[in-house]
FIMI-22186 format. One line per 8 residues: number of its first residue (from 1); for each residue z, y, x of C-alpha. Coordinates in Angstrom, 2 decimals. Last residue first. Example, Ala and Ser with C-alpha at 12.3 -4.5 7.8 and 13.67 -1.06 7.14 Angstrom:
2
2 = 7.14 -1.06 13.67; 7.80 -4.50 12.30
***
This chain:
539
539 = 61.16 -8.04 246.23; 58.28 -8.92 248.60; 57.90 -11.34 251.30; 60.04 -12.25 254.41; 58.66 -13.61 257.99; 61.39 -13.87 260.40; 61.56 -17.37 261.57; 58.32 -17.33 262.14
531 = 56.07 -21.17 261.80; 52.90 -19.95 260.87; 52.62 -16.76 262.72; 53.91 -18.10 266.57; 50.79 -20.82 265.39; 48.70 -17.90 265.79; 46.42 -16.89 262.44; 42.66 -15.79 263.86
523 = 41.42 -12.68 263.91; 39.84 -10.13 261.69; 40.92 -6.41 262.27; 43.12 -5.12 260.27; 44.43 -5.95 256.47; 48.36 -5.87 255.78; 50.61 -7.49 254.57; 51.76 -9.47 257.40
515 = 53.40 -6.65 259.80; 53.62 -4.10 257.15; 55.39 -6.59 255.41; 57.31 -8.02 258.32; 59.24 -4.61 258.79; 59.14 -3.72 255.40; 61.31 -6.61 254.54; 63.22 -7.19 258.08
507 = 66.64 -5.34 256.91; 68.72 -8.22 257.71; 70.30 -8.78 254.42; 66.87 -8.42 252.90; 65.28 -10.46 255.03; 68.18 -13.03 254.26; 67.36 -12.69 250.50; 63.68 -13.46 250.99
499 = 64.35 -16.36 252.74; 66.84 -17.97 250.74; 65.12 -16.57 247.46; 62.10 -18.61 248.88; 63.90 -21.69 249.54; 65.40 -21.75 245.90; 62.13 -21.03 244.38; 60.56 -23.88 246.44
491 = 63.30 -26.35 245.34; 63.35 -25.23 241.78; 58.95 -25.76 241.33; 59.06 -28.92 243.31; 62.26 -30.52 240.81; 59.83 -29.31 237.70; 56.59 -31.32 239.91; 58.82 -34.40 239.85
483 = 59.49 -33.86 236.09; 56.22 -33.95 235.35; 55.57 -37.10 237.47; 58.39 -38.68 235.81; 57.01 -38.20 231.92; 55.94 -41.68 231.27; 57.78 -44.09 233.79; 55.64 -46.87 234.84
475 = 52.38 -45.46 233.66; 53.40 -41.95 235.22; 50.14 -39.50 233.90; 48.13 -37.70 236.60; 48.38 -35.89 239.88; 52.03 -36.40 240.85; 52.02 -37.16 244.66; 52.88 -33.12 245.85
467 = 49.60 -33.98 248.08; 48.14 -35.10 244.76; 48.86 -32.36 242.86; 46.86 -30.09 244.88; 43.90 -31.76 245.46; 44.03 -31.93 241.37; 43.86 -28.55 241.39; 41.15 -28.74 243.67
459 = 39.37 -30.88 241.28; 39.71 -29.86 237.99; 42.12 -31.94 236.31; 45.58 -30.09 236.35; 43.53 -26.96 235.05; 44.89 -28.15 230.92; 45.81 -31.78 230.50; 48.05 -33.71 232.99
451 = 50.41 -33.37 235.24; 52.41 -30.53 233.38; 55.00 -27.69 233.71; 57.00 -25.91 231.51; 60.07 -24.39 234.08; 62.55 -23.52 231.10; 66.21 -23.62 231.98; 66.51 -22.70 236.07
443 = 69.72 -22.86 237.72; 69.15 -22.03 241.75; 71.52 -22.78 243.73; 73.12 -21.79 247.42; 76.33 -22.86 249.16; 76.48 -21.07 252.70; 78.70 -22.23 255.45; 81.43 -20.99 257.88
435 = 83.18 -19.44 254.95; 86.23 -21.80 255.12; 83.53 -24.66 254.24; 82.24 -22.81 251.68; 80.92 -18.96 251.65; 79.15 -18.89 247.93; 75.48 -17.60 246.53; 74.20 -18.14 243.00
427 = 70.40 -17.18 242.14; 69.68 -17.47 238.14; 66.61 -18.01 237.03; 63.99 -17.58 233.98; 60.42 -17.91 236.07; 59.28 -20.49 233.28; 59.65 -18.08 230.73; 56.96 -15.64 231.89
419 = 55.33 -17.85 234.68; 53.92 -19.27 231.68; 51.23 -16.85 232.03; 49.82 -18.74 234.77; 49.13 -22.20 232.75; 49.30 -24.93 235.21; 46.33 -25.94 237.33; 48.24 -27.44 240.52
411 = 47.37 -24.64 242.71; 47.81 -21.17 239.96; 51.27 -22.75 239.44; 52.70 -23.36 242.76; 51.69 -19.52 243.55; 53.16 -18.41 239.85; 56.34 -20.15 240.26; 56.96 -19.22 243.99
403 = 56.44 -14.64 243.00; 58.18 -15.50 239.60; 61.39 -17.00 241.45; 61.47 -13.30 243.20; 64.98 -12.14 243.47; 66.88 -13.73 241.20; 69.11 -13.16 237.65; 66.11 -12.17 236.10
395 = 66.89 -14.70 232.80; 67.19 -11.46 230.69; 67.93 -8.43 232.69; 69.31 -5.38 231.46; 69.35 -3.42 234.29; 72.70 -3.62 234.85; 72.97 -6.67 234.61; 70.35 -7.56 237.31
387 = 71.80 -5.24 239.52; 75.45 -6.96 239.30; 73.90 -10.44 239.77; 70.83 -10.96 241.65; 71.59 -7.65 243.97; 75.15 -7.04 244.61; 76.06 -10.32 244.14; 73.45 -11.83 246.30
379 = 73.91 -9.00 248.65; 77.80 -10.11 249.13; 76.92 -13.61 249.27; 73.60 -13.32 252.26; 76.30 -10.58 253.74; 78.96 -13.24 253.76; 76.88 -15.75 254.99; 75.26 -14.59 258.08
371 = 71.84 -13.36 258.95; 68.58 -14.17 261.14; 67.51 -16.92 259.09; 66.42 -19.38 261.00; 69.38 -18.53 263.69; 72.08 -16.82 261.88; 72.13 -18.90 258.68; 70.97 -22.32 260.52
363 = 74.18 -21.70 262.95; 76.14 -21.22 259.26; 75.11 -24.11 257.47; 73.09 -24.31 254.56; 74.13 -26.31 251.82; 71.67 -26.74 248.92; 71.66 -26.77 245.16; 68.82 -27.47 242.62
355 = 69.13 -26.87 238.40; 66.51 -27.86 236.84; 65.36 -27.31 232.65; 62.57 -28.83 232.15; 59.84 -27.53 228.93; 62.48 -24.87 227.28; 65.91 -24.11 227.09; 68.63 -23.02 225.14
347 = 70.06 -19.96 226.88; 67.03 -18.50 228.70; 64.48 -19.99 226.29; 66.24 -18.53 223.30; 67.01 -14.94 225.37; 63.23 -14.35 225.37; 60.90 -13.23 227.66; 56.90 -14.28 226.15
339 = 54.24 -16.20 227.41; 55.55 -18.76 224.42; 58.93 -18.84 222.69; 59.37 -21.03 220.41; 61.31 -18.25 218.36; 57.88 -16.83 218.41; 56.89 -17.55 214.52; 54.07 -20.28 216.04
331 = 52.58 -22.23 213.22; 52.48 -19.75 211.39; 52.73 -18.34 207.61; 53.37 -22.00 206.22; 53.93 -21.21 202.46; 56.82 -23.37 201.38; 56.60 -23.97 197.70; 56.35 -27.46 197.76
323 = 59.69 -28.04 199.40; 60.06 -31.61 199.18; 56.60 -32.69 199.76; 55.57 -29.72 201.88; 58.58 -31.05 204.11; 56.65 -34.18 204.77; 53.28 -32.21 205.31; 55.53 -29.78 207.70
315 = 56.12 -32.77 209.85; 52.22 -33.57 210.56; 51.71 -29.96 211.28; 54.93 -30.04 213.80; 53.20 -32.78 215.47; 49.98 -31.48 216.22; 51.75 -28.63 217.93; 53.92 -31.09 219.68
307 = 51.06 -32.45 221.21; 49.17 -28.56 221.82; 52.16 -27.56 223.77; 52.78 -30.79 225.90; 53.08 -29.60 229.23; 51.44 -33.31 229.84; 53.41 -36.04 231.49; 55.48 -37.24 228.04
299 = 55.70 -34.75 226.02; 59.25 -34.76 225.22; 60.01 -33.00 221.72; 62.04 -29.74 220.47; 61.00 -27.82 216.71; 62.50 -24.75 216.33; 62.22 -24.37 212.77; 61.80 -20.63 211.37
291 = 62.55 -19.47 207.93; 61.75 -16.78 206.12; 63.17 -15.84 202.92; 66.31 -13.62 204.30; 66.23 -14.46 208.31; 66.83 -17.88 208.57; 67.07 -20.05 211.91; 66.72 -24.07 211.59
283 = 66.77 -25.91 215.39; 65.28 -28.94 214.90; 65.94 -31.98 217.32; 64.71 -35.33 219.76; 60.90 -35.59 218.12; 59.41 -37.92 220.47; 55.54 -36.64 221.69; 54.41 -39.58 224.22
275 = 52.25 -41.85 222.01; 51.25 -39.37 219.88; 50.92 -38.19 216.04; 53.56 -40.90 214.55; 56.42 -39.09 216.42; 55.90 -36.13 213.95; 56.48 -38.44 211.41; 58.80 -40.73 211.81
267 = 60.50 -37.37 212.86; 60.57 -35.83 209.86; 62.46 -39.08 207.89; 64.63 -39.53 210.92; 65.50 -35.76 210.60; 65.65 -36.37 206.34; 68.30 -39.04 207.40; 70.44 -36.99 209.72
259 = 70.91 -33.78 207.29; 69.97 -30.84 209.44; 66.71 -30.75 207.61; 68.14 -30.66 203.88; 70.44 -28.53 204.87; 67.96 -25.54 206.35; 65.89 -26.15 203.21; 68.48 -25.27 200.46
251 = 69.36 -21.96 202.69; 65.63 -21.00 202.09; 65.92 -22.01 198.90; 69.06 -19.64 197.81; 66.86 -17.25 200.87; 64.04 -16.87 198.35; 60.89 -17.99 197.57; 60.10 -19.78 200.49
243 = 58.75 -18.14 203.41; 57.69 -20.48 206.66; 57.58 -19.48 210.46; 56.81 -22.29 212.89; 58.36 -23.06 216.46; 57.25 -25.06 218.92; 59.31 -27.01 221.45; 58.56 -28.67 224.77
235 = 61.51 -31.09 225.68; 63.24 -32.08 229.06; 66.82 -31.63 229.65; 69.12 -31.34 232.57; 66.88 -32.18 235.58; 69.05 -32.63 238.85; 68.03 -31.61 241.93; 69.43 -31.90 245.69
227 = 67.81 -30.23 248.87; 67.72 -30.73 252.25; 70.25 -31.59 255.10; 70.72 -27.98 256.78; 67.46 -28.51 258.86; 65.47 -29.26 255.25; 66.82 -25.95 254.38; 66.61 -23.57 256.71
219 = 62.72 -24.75 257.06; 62.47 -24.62 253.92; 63.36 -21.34 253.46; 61.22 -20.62 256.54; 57.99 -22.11 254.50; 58.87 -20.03 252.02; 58.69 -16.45 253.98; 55.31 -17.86 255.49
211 = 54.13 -18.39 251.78; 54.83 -15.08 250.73; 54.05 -13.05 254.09; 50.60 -12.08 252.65; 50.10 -11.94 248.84; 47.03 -12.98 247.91; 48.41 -16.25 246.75; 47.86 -20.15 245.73
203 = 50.72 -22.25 246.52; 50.61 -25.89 247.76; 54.07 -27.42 248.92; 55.18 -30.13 251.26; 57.02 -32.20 250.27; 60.01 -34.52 252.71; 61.73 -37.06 250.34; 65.41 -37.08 250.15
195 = 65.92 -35.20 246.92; 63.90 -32.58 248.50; 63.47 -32.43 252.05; 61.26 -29.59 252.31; 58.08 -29.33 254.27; 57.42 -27.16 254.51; 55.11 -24.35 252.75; 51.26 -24.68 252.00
187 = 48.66 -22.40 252.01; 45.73 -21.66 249.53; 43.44 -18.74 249.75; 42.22 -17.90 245.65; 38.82 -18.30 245.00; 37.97 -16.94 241.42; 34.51 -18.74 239.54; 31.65 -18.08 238.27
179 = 29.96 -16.51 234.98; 31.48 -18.47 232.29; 31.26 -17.73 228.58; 34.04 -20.30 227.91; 36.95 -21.53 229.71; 39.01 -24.16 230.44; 38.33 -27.48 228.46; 34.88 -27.27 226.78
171 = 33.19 -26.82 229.86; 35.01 -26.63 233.10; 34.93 -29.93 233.84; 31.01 -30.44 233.57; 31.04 -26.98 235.53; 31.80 -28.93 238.54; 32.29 -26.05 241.31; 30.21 -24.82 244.26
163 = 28.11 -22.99 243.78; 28.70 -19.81 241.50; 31.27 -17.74 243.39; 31.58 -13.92 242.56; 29.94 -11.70 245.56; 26.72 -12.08 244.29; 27.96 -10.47 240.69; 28.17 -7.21 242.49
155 = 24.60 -7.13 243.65; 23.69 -7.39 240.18; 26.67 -5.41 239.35; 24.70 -2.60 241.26; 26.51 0.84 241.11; 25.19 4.13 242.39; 23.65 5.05 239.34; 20.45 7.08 239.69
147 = 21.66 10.82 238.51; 19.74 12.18 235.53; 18.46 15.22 236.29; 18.61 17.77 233.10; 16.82 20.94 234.19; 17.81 24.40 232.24; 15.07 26.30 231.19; 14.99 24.40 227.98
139 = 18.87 25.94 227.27; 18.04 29.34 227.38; 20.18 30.84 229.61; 23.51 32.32 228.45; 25.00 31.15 231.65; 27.98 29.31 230.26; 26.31 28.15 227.28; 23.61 26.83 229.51
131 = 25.70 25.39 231.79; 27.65 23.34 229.29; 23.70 21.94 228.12; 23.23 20.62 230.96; 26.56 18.95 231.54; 26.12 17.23 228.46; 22.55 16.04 229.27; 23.47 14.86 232.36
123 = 26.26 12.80 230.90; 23.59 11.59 228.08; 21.66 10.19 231.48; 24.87 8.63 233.33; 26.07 6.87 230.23; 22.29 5.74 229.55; 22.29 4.46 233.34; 25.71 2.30 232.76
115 = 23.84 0.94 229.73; 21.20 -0.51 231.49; 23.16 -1.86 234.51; 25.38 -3.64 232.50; 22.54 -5.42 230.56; 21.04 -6.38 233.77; 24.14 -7.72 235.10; 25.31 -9.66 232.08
107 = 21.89 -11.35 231.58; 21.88 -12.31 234.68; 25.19 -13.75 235.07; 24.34 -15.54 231.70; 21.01 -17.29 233.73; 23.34 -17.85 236.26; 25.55 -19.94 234.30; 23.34 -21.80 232.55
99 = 21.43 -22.56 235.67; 24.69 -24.20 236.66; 24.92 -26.19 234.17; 21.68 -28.08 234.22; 21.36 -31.45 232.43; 23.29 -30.13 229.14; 20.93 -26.64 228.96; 20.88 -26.21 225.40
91 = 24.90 -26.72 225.05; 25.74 -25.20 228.40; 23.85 -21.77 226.72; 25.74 -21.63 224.08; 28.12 -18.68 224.90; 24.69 -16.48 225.18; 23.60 -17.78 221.62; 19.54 -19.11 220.73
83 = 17.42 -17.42 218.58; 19.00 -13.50 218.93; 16.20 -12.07 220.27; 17.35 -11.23 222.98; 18.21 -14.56 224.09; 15.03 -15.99 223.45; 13.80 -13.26 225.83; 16.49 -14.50 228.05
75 = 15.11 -18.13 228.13; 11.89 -16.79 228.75; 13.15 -15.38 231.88; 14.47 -18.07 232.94; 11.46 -20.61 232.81; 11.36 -23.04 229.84; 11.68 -26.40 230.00; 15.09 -26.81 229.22
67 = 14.71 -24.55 226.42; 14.32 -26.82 223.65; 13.69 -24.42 220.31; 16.19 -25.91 217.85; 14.53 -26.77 214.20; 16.45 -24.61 211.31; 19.19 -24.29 209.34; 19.63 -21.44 206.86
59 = 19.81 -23.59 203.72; 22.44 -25.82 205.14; 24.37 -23.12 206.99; 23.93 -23.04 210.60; 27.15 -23.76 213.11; 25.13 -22.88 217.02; 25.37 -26.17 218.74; 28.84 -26.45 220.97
51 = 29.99 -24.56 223.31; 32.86 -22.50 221.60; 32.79 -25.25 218.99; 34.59 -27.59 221.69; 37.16 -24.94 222.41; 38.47 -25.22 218.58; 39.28 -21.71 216.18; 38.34 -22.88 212.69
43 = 34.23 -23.42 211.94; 32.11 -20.59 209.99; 31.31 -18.90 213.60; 29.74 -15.81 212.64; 32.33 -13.86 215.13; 31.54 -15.56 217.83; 27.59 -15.87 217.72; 28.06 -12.08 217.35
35 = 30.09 -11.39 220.01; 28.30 -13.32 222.80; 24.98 -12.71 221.48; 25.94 -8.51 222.19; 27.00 -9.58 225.46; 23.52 -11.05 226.56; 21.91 -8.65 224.48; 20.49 -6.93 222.11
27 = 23.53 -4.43 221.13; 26.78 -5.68 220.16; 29.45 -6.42 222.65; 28.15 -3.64 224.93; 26.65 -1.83 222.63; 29.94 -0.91 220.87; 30.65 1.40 223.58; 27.19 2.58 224.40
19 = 27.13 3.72 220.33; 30.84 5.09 220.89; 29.77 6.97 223.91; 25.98 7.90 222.45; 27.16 9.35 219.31; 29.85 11.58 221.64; 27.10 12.51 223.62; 24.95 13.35 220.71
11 = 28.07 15.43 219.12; 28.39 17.07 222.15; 24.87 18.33 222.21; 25.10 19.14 218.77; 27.87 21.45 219.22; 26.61 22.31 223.03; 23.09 23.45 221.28; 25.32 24.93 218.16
3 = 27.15 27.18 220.51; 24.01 27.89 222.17; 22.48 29.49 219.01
***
């Protein structure tokens, strides 16, 4: 008998766990009308129709209920319900975004809360019923107390922003569903004579001692003479997969786009999408029937992934005339590549590709950076180069360009994840000037970066960009403000591997991280702080 009273207990509890599971994105409720008034969606993937009016079919439409008027509580009854969508909330609220948003945080935490209590409860009823076999006790005599949950995402949710920030810009562009919003400290490095201009450099981190070790790479070298870039080449690419019915065709296709005509011919089109997208080559891979078609374009001042995008659907129409039996599987086939580490990007290229050099002489070496040159070159080798290798590295020729990217990134409203390919660098170290000096570059292929579209135009983003001078599109010179910020991004990964790789030369990495890094009492930053000569981050 108490075998089949923990059987069946078990079996309820393990009803209840996937039941509690799929509650959460389906049950009555806030998340539950976030699923469902996803997945019902009869329109193709498009941010606008994530906020947009609810998509009813003609003989299912009906007259909207205007909320506006409505108190919040009501609203979430209507919720419930199911008669108006959690993710559409902005839509029937357009004069009050913010109430939107805290009428969804609401929703979230209560429904939260619920569930986390019927965890606790069929918990106690599991445990209950484990004692009883144990015991031999009849089961009834056995008290189930349900413990009171301990956790208050109501309470929780206080300590997410919701002031504070123009949802207006938000909406339709950056995110959906929205429930607040991540502050993220923001310091700034330098400045660094770059190219002859002093800059001084946003990045957004938790991580203490990063932005102090960059300002002293700066420091070392805007003292040294500054910094000189060069941009190499400049073009977004996307890359589609098509099958065709077999690789005689296949190979037929490659030709026919590497002849120079039918290029002009797909480009005409491709360029006809956008003012700023110019086609500039096609890349043709095969593997048996598939083939893949690396398409490369300049953008103009935006990152440019969605404009060459729209132009490599406009260019397949053209090949779709000659090729009528291409089926278009993707319009990405990851040879782009995208958020992804990948030896094409490394070796080919992708977004800007920078390379930035310096000269740091030897009283700067010992003095700012509290080294010398020929252990800065002989760890450099060691490290960057032979320990790279050896693990297998693919574009991680460096210390820690990801650690800069991703900082500068996060401020000026790129896309984080393309930290990925944009981080792709290689660190080179050399004694010159008899080996009193120290030659340093950084050579990196793929930084994708943009001054427009995307974060760039919310508005401490935009803060950001404009004390780097490059907030918006170039009218004078389409595309120089993007490849301004590129030239910011190799400049501030070169000064941070300086730093970085003279704290490791000098042993000060732990030393300053347990110094920095860590969280005691509350007091205010010393100027001695902000300008150390000795203040490395992590590997």
């Amino acid at each position: 008998m108490f075998k089949n009273i923990i059987s069946n207990s078990f079996k309820s509890y393990q009803y209840y766990s996937l039941k509690n599971s799929s509650n959460i994105f389906k049950g009555q409720s806030s998340i539950l009308s976030l699923q469902r008034s996803f997945s019902s969606s009869t329109t193709k993937e498009d941010p606008k129709n994530c906020i947009g009016d609810t998509v009813l079919t003609p003989h299912k439409a009906k007259k909207e209920i205007n909320i506006e008027t409505l108190k919040d509580q009501e609203i979430i009854d209507l919720l419930d319900k199911g008669e108006i969508q959690s993710h559409n909330l902005e839509a029937r609220l357009p004069h009050d975004l913010r109430r939107a948003v805290h009428i969804r945080r609401k929703l979230l935490a209560r429904d939260l809360q619920k569930e986390h209590q019927k965890m606790l409860q069929a918990q106690a009823m599991m445990e209950a019923a484990q004692k009883s076999l144990a015991s031999g006790v009849d089961p009834s005599s056995i008290p189930t107390v349900t413990p009171i949950s301990t956790l208050d995402f109501e309470s929780s949710l206080q300590n997410l922003p919701l002031d504070h920030l123009d949802y207006s810009k938000v909406l339709g562009a950056c995110c959906e569903n929205v429930i607040g919003y991540i502050p993220i400290p923001v310091g700034v490095a330098g400045p660094l004579l770059l190219d002859n201009k002093p800059v001084s450099i946003p990045m957004a981190t938790t991580e203490g001692c990063l932005v102090a070790s960059t300002h002293r790479g700066c420091k070392a070298i805007t003292k040294s003479g500054g910094a000189r870039t060069v941009v190499l080449q400049n073009g977004m690419t996307r890359a589609p997969v098509l099958r065709l019915p077999g690789v005689i065709r296949a190979g037929e296709l490659k030709q026919w786009i590497e002849n120079q005509e039918n290029f002009y011919q797909i480009a005409s089109a491709f360029n006809s999408t956008s003012r700023f997208a110019r086609l500039k080559n096609i890349k043709v891979v095969v593997a048996g029937r598939l083939v893949y078609l690396r398409f490369r374009s300049s953008t103009g001042d935006a990152m440019g992934m969605n404009m060459v995008s729209k132009g490599v659907e406009k260019a397949l129409e053209v090949l779709q005339e000659y090729f009528p039996e291409i089926e278009v599987l993707s319009l990405s086939g990851n040879l782009c590549t995208d958020k992804k580490p990948s030896a094409t990007n490394w070796l080919e290229g992708r977004g800007k590709s920078v390379v930035c050099e310096a000269t740091i002489s030897g009283d700067i070496v010992r003095d700012v950076l509290k080294t010398n040159v020929q252990d800065l070159v002989q760890l450099n080798i060691d490290k960057n180069l032979v320990g790279s290798a050896m693990a297998g590295s693919i574009g991680g020729f460096n210390a820690h360009a990801s650690n800069i990217v991703t900082a500068l990134y996060i401020a000026t409203g790129q896309d984080p994840a393309q930290n990925v390919e944009s981080s792709n660098c290689i660190t080179l170290m050399e004694a010159v000037n008899d080996g009193k000096d120290l030659y340093i570059s950084v050579t990196m292929p793929s930084i994708e970066v943009g001054t427009v579209g995307g974060g760039t135009f919310l508005p401490a983003q935009s803060a950001c960009l404009d004390l780097l001078k490059v907030r918006g599109a170039n009218v004078a010179k389409p595309g120089a403000n993007s490849e301004q910020l590129a030239r910011v991004v190799a400049g501030a990964v070169m000064a941070g591997e300086l730093s970085l790789m003279s704290a490791l030369a000098a042993g000060h990495l732990v030393r300053s991280h347990l110094k920095h890094n860590r969280k005691s009492e509350p007091k205010p930053q010393s100027d001695a702080v902000s300008v150390s000569h000795n203040l490395p981050h992590s590997d």
